[in-house]
C-alpha positions as CSV (number, residue, x, y, z in Angstrom):
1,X,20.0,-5.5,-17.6
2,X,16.9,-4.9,-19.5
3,X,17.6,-5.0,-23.3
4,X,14.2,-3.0,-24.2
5,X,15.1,0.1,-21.5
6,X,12.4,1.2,-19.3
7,X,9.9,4.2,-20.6
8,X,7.9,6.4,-18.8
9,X,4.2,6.8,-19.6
10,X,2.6,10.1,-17.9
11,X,-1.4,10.2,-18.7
12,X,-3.3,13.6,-17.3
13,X,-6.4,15.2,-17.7
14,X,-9.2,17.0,-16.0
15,X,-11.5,13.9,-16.2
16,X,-10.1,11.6,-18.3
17,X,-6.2,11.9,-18.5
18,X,-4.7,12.0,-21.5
19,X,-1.0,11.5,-22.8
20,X,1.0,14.2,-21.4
21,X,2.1,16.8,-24.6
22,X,5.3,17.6,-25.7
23,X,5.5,20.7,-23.6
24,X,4.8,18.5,-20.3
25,X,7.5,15.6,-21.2
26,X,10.0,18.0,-22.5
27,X,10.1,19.5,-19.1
28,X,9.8,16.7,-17.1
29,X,12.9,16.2,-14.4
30,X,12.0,13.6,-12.0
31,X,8.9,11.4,-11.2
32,X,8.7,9.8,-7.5
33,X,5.6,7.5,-6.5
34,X,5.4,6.2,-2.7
35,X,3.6,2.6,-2.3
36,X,2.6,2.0,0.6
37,X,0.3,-0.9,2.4
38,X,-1.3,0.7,5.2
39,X,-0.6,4.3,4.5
40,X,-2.0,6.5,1.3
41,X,0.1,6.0,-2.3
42,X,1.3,9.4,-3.4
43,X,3.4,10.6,-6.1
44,X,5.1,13.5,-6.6
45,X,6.3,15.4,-10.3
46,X,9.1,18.1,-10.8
47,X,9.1,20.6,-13.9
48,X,11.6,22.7,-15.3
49,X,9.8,26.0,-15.2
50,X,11.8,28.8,-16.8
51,X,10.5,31.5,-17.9
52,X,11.6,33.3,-21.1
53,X,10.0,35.5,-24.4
54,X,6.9,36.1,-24.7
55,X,4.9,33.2,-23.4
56,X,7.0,33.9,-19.7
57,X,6.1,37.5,-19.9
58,X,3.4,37.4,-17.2
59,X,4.1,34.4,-15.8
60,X,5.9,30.6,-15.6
61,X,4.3,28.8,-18.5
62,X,4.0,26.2,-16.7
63,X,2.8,27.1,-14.0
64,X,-0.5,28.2,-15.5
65,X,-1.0,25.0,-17.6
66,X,-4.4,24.0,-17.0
67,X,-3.2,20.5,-16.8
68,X,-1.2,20.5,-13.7
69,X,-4.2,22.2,-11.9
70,X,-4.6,20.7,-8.6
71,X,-7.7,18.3,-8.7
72,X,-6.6,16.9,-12.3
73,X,-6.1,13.2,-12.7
74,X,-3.0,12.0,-13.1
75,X,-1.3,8.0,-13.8
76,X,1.9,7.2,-14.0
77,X,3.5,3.8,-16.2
78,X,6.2,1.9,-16.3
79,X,6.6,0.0,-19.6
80,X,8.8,-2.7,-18.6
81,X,10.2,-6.0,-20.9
82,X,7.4,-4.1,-23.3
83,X,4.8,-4.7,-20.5
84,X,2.8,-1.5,-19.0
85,X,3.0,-1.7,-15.5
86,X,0.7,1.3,-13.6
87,X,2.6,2.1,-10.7
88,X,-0.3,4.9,-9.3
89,X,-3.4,6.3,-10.1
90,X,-4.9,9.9,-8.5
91,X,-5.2,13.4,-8.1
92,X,-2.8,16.4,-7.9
93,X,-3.7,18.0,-4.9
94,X,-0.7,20.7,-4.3
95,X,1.8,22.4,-6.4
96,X,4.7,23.9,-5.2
97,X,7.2,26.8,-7.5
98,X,10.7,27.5,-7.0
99,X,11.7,30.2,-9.1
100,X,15.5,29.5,-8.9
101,X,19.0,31.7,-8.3
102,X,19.3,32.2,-11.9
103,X,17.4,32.7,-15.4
104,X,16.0,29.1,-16.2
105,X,16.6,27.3,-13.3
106,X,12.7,27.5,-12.1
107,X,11.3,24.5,-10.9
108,X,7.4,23.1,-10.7
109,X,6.5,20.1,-8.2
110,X,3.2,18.7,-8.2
111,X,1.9,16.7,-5.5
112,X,-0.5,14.5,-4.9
113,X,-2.4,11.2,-3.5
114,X,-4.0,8.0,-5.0
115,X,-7.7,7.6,-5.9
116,X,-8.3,6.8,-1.9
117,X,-8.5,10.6,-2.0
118,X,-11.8,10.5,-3.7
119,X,-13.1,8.2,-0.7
120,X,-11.4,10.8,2.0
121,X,-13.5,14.0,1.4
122,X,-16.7,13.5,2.5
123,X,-18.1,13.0,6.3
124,X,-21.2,11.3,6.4
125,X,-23.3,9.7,9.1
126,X,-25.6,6.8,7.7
127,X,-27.1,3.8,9.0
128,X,-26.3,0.3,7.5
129,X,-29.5,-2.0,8.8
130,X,-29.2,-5.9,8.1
131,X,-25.8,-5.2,6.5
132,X,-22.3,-7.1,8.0
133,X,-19.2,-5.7,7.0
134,X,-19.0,-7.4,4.3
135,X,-21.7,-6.3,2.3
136,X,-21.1,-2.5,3.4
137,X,-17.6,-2.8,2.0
138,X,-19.1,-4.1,-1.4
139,X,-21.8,-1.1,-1.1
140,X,-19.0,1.6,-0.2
141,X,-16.4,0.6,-3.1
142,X,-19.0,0.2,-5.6
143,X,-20.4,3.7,-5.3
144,X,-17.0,4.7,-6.8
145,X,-17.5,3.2,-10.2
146,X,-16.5,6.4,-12.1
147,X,-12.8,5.9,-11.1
148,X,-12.8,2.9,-12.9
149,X,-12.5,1.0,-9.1
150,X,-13.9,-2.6,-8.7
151,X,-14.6,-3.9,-5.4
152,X,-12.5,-6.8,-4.2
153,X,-14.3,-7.6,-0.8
154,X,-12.8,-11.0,0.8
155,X,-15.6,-12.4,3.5
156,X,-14.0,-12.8,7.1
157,X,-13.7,-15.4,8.7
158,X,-16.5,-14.6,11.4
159,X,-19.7,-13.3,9.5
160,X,-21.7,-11.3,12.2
161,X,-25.0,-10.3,10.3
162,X,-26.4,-7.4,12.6
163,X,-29.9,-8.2,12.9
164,X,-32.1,-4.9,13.3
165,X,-33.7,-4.8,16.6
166,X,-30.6,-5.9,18.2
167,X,-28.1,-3.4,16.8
168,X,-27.5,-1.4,13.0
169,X,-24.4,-0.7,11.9
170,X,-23.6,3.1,11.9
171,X,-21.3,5.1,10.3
172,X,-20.0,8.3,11.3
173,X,-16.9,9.6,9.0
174,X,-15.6,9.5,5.1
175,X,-15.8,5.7,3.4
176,X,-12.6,5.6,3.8
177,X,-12.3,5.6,7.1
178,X,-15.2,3.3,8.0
179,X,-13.7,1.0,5.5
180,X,-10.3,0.9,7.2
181,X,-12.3,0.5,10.2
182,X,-14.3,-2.3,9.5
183,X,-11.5,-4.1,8.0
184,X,-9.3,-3.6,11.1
185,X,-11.7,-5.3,12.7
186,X,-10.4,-8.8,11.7
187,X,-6.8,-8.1,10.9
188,X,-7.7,-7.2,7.1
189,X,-6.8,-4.0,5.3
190,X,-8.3,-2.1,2.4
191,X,-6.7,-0.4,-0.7
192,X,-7.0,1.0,-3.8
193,X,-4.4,-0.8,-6.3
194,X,-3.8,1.0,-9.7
195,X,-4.1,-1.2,-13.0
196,X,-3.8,-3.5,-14.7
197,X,-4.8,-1.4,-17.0
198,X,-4.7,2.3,-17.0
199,X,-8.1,4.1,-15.6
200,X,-8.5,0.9,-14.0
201,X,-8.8,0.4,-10.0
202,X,-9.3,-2.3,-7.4
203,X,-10.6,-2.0,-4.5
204,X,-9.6,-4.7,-1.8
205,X,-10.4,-5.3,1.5
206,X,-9.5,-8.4,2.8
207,X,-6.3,-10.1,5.1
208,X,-2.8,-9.1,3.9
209,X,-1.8,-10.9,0.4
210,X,0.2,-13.8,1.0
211,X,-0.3,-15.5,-2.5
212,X,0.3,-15.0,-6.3
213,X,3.6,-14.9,-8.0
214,X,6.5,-13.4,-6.1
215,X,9.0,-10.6,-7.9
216,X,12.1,-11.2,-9.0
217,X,14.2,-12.0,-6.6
218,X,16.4,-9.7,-5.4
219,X,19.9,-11.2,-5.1
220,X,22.7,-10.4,-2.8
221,X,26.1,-11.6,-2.5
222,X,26.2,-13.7,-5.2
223,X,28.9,-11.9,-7.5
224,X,27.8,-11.0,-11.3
225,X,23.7,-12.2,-9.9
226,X,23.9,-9.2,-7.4
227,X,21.5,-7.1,-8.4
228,X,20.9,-4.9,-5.1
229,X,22.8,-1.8,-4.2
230,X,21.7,-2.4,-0.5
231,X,20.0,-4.4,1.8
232,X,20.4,-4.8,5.8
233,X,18.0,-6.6,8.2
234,X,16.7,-6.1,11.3
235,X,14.9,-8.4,13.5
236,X,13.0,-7.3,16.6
237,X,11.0,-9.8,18.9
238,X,9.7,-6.5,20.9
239,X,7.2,-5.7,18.4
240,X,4.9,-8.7,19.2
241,X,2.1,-8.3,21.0
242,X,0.0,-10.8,22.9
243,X,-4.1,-9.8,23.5
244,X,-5.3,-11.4,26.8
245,X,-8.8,-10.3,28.3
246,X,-12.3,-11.3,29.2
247,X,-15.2,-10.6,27.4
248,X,-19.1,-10.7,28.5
249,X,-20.4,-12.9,25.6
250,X,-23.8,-10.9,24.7
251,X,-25.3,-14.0,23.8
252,X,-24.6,-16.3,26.6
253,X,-24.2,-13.7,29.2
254,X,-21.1,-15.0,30.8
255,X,-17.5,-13.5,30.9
256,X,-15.3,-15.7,29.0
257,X,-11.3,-15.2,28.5
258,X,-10.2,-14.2,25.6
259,X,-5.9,-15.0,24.7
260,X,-3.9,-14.6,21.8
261,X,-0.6,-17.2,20.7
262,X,0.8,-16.8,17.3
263,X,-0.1,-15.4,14.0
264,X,-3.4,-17.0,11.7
265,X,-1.8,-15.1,8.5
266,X,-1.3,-17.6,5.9
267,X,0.6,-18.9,4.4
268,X,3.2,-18.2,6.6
269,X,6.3,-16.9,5.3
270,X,9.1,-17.5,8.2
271,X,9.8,-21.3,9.2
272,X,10.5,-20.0,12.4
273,X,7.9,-16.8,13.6
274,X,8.3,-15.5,17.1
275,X,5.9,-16.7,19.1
276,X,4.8,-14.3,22.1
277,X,4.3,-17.3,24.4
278,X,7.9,-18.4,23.3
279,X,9.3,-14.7,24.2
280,X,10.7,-14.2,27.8
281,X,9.8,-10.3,27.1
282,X,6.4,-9.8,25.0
283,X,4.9,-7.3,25.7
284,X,0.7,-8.1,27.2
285,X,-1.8,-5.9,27.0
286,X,-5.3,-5.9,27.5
287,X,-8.5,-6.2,24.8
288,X,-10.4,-2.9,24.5
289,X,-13.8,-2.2,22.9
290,X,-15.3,-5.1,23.9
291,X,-18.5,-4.4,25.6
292,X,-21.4,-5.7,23.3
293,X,-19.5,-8.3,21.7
294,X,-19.7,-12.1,21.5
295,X,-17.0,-14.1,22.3
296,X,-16.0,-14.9,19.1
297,X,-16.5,-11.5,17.7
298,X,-13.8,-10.1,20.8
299,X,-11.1,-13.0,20.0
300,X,-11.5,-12.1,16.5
301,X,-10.6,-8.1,17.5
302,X,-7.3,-9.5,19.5
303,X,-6.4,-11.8,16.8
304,X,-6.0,-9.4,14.6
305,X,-3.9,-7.4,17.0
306,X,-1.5,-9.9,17.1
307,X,-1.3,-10.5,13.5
308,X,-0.4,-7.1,12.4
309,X,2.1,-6.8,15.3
310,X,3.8,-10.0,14.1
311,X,3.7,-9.0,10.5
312,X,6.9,-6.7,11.3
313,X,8.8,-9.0,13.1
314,X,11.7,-9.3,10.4
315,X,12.7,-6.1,8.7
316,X,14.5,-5.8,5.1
317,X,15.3,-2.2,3.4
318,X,17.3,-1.7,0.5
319,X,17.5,-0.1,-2.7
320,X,17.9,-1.5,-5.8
321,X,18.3,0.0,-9.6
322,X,15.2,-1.0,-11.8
323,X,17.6,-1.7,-14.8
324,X,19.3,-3.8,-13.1
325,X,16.8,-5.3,-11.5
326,X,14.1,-5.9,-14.8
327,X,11.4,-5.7,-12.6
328,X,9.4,-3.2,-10.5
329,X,8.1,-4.5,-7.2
330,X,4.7,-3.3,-6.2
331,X,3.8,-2.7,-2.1
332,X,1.2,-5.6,-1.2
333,X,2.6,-8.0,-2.6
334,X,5.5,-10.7,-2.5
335,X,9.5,-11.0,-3.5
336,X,11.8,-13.6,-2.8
337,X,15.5,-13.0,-1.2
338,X,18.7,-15.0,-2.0
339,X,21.8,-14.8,-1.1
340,X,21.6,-13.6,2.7
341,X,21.7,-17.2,4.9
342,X,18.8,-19.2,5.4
343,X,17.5,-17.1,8.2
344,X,17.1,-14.3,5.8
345,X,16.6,-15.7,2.5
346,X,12.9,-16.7,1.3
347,X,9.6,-14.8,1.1
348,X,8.9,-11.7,2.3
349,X,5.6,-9.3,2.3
350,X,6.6,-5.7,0.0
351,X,5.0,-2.9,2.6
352,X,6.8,-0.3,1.4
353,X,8.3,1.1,-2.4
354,X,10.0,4.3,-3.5
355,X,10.0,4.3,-7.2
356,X,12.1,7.5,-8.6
357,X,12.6,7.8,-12.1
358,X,14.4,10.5,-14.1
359,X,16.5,10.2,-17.5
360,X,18.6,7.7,-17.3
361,X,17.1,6.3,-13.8
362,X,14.7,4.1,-12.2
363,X,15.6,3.5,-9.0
364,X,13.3,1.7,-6.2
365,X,14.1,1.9,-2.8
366,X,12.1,-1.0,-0.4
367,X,10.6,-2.0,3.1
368,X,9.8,-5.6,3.2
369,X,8.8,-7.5,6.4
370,X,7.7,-10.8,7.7
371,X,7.0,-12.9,11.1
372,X,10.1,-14.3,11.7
373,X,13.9,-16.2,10.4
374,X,13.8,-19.0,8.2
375,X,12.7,-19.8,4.7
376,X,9.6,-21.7,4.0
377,X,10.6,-22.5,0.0
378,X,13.7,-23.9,-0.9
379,X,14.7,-21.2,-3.9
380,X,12.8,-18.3,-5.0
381,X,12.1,-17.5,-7.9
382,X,15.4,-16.1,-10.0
């Protein structure tokens, strides 16, 4: 249990949120933020909205608040073991009024997304000459500087720089889409994370994290340890996929073949990942968007379609009660298991968190994956 509770910290504003007033917090019934690693973090806010005297006469007071107008900023905190923890920063983008069966039983939801929203609502076409994607993803997230976001731009490991009478990078779409696109490209991913501190943002675009200190551990089966209400597991070989082609290298003009065998993520996190050359059923198919490519630009491409097909390999979901628990697990990053067997036990990547809070609750409901059985450490951390 956590001796110092857990407290809620709502900041909202037009442009620079502020603490939430007295009206807001009195009224406040429930607080749910979705992490997620590949899609966009949202978070969503319920109100009691009655209406009553002379402030209802018209309309819901709250509903005509000019701080829970959609396009407002809006961060939600944690303060956990007297440490802030920012579990999202964004935007309301939708608000939604039930008015209730009876007198006082109104209710208020706002919606809304993380600050990727700001990087999703503009379509552009522009050219990038001389620039890999490295250095456009360093241009892209640094033109956002007013959100507080810092780029966090990891180089790949095949640097391709596009020289201009050969070819120049285009891009047709919002940033965030040519950033997700460019990162696909090698297997990476790009994200906004919220924090550490509040009005403060990162923007990274690298491989999957597989470093930095894991969670507390989330503990099964071991009597008064337990600190999960649930967890199953699932393992499925059938999601791997194995890339096999040929490509036309532009630069030596010869068709070369191009084959994918295991996952290049490190560290690894299962002592024993499925293999697709090891897996009587995997399913094959063939490298697309080739044409133009050198060779080591195409096996890049199918690398990086295996590695994101192996990454969900082993399956864990659960739920778990932040009290309890005394910590709050953030999607992206890493949390040990103990107390399932050795082939489930260990490491594991956090795609997916539910965080709900209300009075008297925190609970945090989770998606963690990873390539395969087996631990790779020989305790995690308690």
């Amino acid at each position: 249990m956590n001796p110092l509770g857990i407290h809620l910290t709502l900041l909202i504003g037009p442009t620079v949120p502020v603490p939430a007033p007295a009206l807001l917090t009195e009224n406040l019934n429930q607080v749910e933020v979705n992490q997620s690693d590949a899609a966009r973090s949202g978070f969503q806010i319920q109100f009691d909205a009655g209406r009553a005297g002379p402030a209802g006469l018209l309309d819901y007071p709250m509903l005509v608040n000019p701080l829970l107008r959609p396009g407002n900023r809006v961060v939600v905190m944690v303060i956990l073991n007297a440490m802030p923890r920012v579990l999202i920063d964004g935007f309301i983008t939708n608000q939604q009024l039930d008015p209730g069966e009876a007198p006082g039983t109104g209710r208020l939801t706002i919606t809304g997304e993380d600050i990727t929203a700001a990087l999703d609502r503009t379509e552009v076409t522009a050219e990038h000459p001389a620039q890999n994607e490295m250095v456009i993803a360093l241009k892209l997230i640094g033109s956002y500087a007013q959100y507080g976001l810092i780029p966090q731009v990891l180089p790949p490991f095949l640097i391709d720089f596009p020289l201009p009478m050969e070819r120049i990078p285009v891009q047709r779409g919002t940033d965030l889409r040519y950033l997700q696109t460019l990162a696909a490209r090698f297997g990476y991913v790009f994200y906004i994370r919220p924090g550490p501190l509040p009005l403060m943002n990162t923007g990274y675009w690298g491989p999957p994290i597989r470093l930095g200190l894991p969670a507390k551990a989330l503990s099964t089966n071991l009597g008064p340890d337990t600190n999960v209400e649930r967890i199953d597991f699932q393992y499925d070989a059938q999601a791997v996929v194995q890339v096999e082609g040929r490509v036309r290298d532009r630069s030596l003009n010869t068709d070369l073949p191009v084959m994918t065998f295991f996952s290049t993520r490190v560290p690894p996190l299962a002592a024993f990942p499925a293999l697709p050359f090891d897996l009587p059923n995997v399913r094959k198919v063939q490298l697309e968007n080739a044409e133009g490519l050198t060779y080591t630009q195409a096996f890049a491409r199918a690398q990086a379609t295996t590695n994101a097909s192996m990454d969900n390999v082993l399956t864990a979901s659960g739920e778990v009660d932040g009290a309890r628990y005394g910590d709050v697990l953030e999607a992206r990053g890493l949390v040990g298991v103990r107390g399932a067997g050795y082939n489930y036990d260990g490491l594991y990547y956090v795609k997916r968190v539910k965080h709900t809070l209300g009075r008297g609750q925190y609970k945090q409901a989770f998606t963690l994956t990873r390539e395969g059985k087996g631990s790779t450490v020989p305790m995690v951390r308690p």
